[in-house]
C-alpha positions as CSV (number, residue, x, y, z in Angstrom):
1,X,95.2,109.6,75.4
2,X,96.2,107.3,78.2
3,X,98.6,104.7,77.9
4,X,98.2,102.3,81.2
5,X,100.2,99.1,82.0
6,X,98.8,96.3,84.5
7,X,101.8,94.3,85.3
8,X,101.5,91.0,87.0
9,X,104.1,88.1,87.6
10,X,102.8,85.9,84.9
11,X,101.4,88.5,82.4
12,X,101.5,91.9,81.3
13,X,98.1,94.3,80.2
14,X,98.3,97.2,78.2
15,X,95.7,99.8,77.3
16,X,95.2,102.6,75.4
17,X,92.0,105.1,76.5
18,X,90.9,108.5,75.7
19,X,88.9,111.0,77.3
20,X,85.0,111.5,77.7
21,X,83.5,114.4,78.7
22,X,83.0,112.4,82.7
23,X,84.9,109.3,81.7
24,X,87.3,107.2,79.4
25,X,87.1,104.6,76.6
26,X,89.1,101.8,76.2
27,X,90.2,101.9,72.6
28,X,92.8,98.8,72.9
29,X,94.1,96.2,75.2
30,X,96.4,93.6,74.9
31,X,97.3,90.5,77.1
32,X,101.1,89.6,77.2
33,X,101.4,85.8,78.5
34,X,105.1,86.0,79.8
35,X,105.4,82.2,80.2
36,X,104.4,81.6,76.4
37,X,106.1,84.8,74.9
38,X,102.1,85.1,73.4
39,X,100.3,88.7,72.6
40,X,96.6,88.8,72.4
41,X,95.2,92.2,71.1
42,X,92.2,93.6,70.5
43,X,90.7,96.8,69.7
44,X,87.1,95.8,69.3
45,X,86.6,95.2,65.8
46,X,89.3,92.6,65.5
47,X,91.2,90.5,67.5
48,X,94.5,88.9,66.6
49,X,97.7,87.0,68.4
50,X,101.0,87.2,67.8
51,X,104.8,85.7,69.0
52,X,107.1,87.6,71.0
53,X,110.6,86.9,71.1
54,X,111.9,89.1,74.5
55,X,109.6,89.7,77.0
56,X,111.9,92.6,78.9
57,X,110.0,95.7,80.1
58,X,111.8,97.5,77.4
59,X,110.9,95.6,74.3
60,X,107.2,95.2,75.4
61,X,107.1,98.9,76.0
62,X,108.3,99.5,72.8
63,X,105.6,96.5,71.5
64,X,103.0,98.5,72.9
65,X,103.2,101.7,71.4
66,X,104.4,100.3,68.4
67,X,101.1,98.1,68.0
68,X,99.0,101.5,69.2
69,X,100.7,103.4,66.4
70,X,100.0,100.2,63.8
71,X,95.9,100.8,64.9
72,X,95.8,104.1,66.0
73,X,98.3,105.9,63.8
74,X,97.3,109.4,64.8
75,X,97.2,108.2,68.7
76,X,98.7,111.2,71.0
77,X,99.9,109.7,74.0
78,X,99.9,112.3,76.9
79,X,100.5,109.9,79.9
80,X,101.3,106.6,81.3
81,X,99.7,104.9,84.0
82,X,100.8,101.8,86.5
83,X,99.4,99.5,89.2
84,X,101.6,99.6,91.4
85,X,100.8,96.8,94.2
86,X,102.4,98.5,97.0
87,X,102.0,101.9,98.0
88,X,102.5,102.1,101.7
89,X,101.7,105.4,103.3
90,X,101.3,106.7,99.6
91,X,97.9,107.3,99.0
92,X,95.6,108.4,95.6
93,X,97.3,108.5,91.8
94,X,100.8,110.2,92.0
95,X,103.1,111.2,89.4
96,X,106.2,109.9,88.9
97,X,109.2,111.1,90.4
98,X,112.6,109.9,91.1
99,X,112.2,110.5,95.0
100,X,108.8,108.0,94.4
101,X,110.8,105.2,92.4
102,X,113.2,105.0,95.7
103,X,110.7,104.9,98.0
104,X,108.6,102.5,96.2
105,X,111.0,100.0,95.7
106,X,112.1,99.9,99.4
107,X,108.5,97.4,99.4
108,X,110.2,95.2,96.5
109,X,110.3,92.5,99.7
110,X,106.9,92.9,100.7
111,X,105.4,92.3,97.3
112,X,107.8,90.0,95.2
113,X,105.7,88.5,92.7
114,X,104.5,92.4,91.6
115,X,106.5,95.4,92.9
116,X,109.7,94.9,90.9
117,X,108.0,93.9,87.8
118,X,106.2,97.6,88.1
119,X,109.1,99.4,88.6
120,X,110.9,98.0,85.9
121,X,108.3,99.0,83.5
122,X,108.1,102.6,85.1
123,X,111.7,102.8,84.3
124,X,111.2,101.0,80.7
125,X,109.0,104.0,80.2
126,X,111.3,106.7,81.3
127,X,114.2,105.8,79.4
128,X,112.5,105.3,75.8
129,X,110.2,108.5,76.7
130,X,111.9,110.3,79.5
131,X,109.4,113.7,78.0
132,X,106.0,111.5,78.9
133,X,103.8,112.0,82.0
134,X,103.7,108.6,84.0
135,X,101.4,108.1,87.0
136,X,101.4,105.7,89.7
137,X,97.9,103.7,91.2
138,X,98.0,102.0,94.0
139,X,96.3,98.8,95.0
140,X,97.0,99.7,98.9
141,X,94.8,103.5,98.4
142,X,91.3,101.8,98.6
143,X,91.9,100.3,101.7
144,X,93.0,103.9,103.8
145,X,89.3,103.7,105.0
146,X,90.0,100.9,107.3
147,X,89.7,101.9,110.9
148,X,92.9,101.6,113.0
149,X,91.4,97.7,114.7
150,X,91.8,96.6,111.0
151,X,95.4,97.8,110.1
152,X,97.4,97.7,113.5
153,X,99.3,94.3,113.9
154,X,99.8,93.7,118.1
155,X,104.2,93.3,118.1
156,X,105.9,94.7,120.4
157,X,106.5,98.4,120.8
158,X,110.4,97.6,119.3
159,X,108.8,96.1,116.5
160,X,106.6,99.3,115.7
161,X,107.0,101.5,113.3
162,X,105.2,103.5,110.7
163,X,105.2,101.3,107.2
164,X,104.4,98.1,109.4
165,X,100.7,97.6,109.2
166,X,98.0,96.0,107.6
167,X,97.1,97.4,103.9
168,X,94.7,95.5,101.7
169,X,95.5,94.8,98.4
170,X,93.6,94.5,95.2
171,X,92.3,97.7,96.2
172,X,91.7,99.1,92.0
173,X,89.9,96.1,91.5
174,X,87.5,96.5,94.7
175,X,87.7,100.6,93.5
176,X,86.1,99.7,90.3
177,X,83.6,97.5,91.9
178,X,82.4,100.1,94.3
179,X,81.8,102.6,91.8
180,X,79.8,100.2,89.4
181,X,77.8,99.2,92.7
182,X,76.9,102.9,93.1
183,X,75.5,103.0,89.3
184,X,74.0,100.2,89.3
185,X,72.0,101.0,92.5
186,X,71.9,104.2,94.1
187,X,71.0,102.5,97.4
188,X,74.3,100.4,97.8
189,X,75.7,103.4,99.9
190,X,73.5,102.1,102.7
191,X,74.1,98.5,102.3
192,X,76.9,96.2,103.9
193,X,78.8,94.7,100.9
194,X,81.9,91.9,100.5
195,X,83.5,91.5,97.5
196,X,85.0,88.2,96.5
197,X,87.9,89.4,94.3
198,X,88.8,85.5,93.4
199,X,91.6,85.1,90.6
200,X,95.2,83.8,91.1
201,X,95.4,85.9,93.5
202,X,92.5,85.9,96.1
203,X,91.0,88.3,99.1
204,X,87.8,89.3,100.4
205,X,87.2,93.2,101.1
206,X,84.1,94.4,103.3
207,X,82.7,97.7,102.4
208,X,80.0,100.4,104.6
209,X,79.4,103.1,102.8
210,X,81.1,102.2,99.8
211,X,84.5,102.2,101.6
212,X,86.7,99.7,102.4
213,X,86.1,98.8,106.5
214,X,88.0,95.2,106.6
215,X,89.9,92.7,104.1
216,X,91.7,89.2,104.4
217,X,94.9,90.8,103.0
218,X,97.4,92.6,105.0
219,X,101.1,93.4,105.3
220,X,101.4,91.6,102.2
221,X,99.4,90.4,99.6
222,X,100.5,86.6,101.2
223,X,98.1,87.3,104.1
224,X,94.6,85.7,104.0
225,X,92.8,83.2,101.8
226,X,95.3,80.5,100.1
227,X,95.8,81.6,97.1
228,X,96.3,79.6,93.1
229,X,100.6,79.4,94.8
230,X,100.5,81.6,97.5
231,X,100.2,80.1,101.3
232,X,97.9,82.5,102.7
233,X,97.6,82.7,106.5
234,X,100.1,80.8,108.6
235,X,101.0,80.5,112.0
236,X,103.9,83.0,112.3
237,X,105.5,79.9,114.4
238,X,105.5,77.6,111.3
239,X,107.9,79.6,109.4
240,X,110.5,80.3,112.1
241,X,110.2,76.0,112.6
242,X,110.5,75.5,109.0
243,X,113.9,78.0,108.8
244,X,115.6,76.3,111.7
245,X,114.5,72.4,110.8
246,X,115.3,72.6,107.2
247,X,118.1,75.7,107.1
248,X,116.0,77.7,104.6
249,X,117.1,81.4,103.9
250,X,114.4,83.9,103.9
251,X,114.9,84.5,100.1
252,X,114.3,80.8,99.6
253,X,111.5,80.6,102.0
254,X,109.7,84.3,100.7
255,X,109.8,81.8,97.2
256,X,108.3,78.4,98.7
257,X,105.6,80.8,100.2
258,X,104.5,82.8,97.4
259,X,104.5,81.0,94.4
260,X,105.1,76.8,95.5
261,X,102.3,76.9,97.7
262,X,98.8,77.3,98.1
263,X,96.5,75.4,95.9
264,X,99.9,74.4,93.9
265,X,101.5,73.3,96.8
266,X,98.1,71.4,97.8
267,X,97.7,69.5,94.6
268,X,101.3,68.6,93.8
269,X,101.4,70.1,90.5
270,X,99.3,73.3,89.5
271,X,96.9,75.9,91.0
272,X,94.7,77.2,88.5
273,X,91.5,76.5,89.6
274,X,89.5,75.2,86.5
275,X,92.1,73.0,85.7
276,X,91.6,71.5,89.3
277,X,88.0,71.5,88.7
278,X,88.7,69.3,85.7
279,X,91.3,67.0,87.6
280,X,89.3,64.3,89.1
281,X,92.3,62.6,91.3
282,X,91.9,63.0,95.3
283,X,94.4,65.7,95.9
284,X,92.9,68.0,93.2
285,X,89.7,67.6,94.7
286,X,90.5,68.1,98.4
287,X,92.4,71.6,97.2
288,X,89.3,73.0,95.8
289,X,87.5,71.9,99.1
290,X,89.9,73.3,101.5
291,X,90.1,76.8,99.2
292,X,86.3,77.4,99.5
293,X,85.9,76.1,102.9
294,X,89.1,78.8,103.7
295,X,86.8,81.4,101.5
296,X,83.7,80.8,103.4
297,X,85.6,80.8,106.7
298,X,87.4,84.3,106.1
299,X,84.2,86.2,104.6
300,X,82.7,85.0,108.0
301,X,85.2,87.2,109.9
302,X,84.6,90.0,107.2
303,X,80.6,89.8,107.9
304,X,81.5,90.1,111.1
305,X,83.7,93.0,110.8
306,X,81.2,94.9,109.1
307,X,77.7,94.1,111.3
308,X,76.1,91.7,109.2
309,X,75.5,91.6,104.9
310,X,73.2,92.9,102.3
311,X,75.4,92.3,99.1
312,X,77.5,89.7,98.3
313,X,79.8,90.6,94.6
314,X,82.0,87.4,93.1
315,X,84.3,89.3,90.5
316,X,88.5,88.8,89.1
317,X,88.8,85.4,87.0
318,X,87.4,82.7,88.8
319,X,84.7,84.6,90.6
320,X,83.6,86.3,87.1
321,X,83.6,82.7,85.2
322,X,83.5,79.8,87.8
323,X,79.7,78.7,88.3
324,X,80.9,75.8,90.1
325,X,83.0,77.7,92.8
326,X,80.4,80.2,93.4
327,X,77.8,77.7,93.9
328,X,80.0,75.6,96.3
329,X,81.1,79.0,98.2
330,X,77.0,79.9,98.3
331,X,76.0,76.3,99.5
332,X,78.4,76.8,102.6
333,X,77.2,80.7,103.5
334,X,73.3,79.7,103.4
335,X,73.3,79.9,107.5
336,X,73.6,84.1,106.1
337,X,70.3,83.8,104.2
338,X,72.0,83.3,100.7
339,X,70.3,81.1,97.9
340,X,71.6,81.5,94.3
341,X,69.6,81.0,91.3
342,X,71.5,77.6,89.2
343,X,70.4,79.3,85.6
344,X,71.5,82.5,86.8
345,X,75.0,81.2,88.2
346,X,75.4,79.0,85.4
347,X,74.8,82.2,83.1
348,X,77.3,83.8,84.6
349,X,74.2,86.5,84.8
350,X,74.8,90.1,86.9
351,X,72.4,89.3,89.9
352,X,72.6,84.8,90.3
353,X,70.6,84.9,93.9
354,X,67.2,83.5,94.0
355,X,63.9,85.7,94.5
356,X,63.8,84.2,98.0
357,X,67.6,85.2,99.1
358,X,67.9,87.1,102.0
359,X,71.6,88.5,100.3
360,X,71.7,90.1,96.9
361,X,74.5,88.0,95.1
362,X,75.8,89.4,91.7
363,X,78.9,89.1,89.2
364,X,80.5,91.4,88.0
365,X,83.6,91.7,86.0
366,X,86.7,94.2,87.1
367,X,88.7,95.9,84.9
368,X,91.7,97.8,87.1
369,X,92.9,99.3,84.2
370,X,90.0,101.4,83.6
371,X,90.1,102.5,87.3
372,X,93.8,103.4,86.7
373,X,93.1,105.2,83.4
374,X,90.2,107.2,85.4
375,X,92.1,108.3,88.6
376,X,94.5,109.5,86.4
377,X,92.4,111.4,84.0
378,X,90.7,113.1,87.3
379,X,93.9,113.6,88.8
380,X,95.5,116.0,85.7
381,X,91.6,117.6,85.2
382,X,92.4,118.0,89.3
C-alpha cells in the first residue's frame, strides 16, 4: 500500500491506496484544516470529523497511520509519497535521499507557502519510520516539455545561471488531467488544450500533444494570474519602489506578496472566491471582476502560445464547483468561439459547452494524490 501526503499551507491530505493490476485505488483520505485544528476522513462507506490538538508534521504523521491502522488494521504500508512543489532541475518521482532533502530545500525561498511544509513532513516520516520507502513528486516535472521561449527569463548574462528559469507549477494536477483527457477521448492527443487549474492557488497550462507547451506560472508559483492572497504578475519595478519608499525587507515583502495580496489584498479582508461571490459590497465585487478579466487575459497569451484552441478544461476548487466563475470567464472568451450550456455549467456536468460551441468546454475534478500514488507505483514496478 501507498501512503501519500499533499501538503499545502493551509491544509494537509493524506491517502492510503493499493495496487491494481494497471492502477491504484484510493482506500482513504483525510483533510487536515490547519487553521481549525479539524480532520475530515473518509474511507467511502463512512465519513466522520474529528479535533486535533497539535498540528506538527510529527503528530499528524502519527494521526495518519494511526487512523489507517483504526480502518485498515491489516494495512501494510510499503511507501510514502509527497508533492513536493519545487523540484528544479529534478525531474519524474525520486526516492528520498539525504543528498535530495538538501538540495530541495535550497528552493524553501522560491516556494514559501509549500516547500518547507513538505520537507518537514518528509522528515516527520523518516524519523518515526526511518525503515519506510518515501518518494518525492514534483509539481515542476510536467512542465519539462516547455520549449526553451517558455522557460528562459531575458537578465543579463551575470544574472544567468542554471536553477533560474521558468517552471510551471501545479504540474500533478495538470498530469492527472492529461491522462483523464486521453481516456476520455482518444483524439485529445491531436487537439490544442488549456487547463484552468483555478483554486487558491491559480494558473493556466497549454498543452499539444498532451504535454505541457506554455503556463502563467514561472520562477515561482507567485508568477501569473492573481491568486485567492498571492499578487501574481508585477512589474519587477514595483517591488524594488516599494522596498526603498517604505524600507521593507525581503522576508517581509516575500510575506505581503504571497499570502496579503491578491484577491485578499483586493477586497480588504478575505480571498476565497465564493465567499466574494456572496459579499455584495463594491470592493468584493470589483476583485472577482478584475480576477476573471486577469484569467481571460492570460489564457489569451496561452492560446496564443499554442496556435489556437480545441479544448478548454476548468478543474481545482473553484473551477470544479464555481458555475458562476466559469460562466463569467466563458462570456469574456466568446471572441474564441466558446458558448457554454447554463444547465450543464450550473450542473457542474463533464462537458458544459453548447452543441453550437466552436471549443469543447468540460469539468473535471483533479485529484494530485492519485497522480502521486501512480508515478510512484510505476516508478518501483520500473
Amino acid at each position: 500500500m501507498i501512503l501519500v501526503f499533499n501538503v499545502g499551507s493551509s491544509s494537509v491530505k493524506f491517502s492510503l491506496y493499493n495496487r491494481t493490476s494497471d492502477s491504484v485505488n484510493c482506500l482513504f483520505q483525510a483533510n487536515i484544516d490547519l487553521n481549525h485544528k479539524q480532520a475530515s476522513l473518509t474511507d467511502f462507506n463512512q465519513s466522520s470529523e474529528c479535533g486535533l490538538i497539535d498540528c506538527s508534521p510529527l503528530s499528524i504523521v502519527k494521526f495518519s497511520i494511526d487512523q489507517i491502522g483504526r480502518y485498515f488494521p491489516n494495512a501494510n504500508i510499503e511507501m510514502v509519497g509527497h508533492r513536493v512543489v519545487y523540484g528544479g532541475d529534478c525531474v519524474g518521482t525520486m526516492a528520498i535521499t539525504r543528498d535530495l532533502l538538501i538540495h530541495l530545500d535550497s528552493f524553501s525561498l522560491l516556494a514559501p507557502l509549500h516547500q518547507p511544509q513538505s520537507l518537514t513532513f518528509i522528515k516527520a516520516v523518516q524519523s518515526l519510520y526511518p525503515a519506510m520507502k518515501q518518494y518525492a513528486c514534483f509539481d515542476t516535472s510536467f512542465h519539462q516539455t516547455m520549449p526553451k521561449e517558455e522557460t528562459v527569463i531575458a537578465l543579463p548574462k551575470s544574472l544567468q545561471s542554471k536553477e533560474v528559469q521558468r517552471y510551471g507549477f501545479h504540474g500533478l494536477s495538470y498530469q492527472y488531467i492529461a491522462t483523464e483527457l486521453a481516456r476520455l477521448n482518444p483524439n485529445a492527443i491531436n487537439e490544442r488544450i488549456v487547463i484552468a487549474h483555478i483554486g487558491s492557488g491559480v494558473s493556466l497550462c497549454g498543452l499539444t500533444q498532451l504535454q505541457s507547451r506554455a503556463a502563467t506560472m514561472g520562477f515561482s508559483p507567485l508568477e501569473g494570474i492573481p491568486m485567492a492572497s498571492r499578487s501574481g504578475n508585477i512589474d519587477p519595478a514595483l517591488v524594488l519602489y516599494l522596498s526603498d519608499k517604505y524600507q521593507i525587507s525581503n522576508k517581509d515583502l516575500e510575506l505581503k506578496l504571497n499570502e496579503e495580496a491578491g484577491l485578499k489584498g483586493l477586497s480588504g479582508h478575505q480571498g476565497d472566491i465564493q465567499s466574494l461571490l456572496m459579499d455584495s459590497s463594491e470592493q468584493s465585487d470589483f476583485a472577482i471582476t478584475f480576477f476573471v478579466y486577469q484569467i481571460v487575459k492570460q489564457l489569451g497569451s496561452i492560446v496564443a502560445a499554442i496556435g489556437g484552441i480545441d479544448c478548454l478544461v476548468f478543474t481545482a476548487g473553484v473551477g470544479e464547483h464555481s458555475a458562476e466563475i466559469r460562466k463569467q470567464i466563458c462570456q469574456r472568451l466568446n471572441w474564441l468561439g466558446i458558448e457554454i450550456d447554463e444547465k450543464a455549467n450550473l450542473q457542474n456536468k463533464q462537458i458544459i459547452s453548447s452543441s453550437s460551441s466552436q471549443v469543447s468546454v468540460k469539468v473535471i475534478p483533479t485529484d494530485e494524490t492519485a497522480m502521486i500514488a501512480k508515478n510512484i507505483y510505476f516508478k518501483d514496478e520500473a
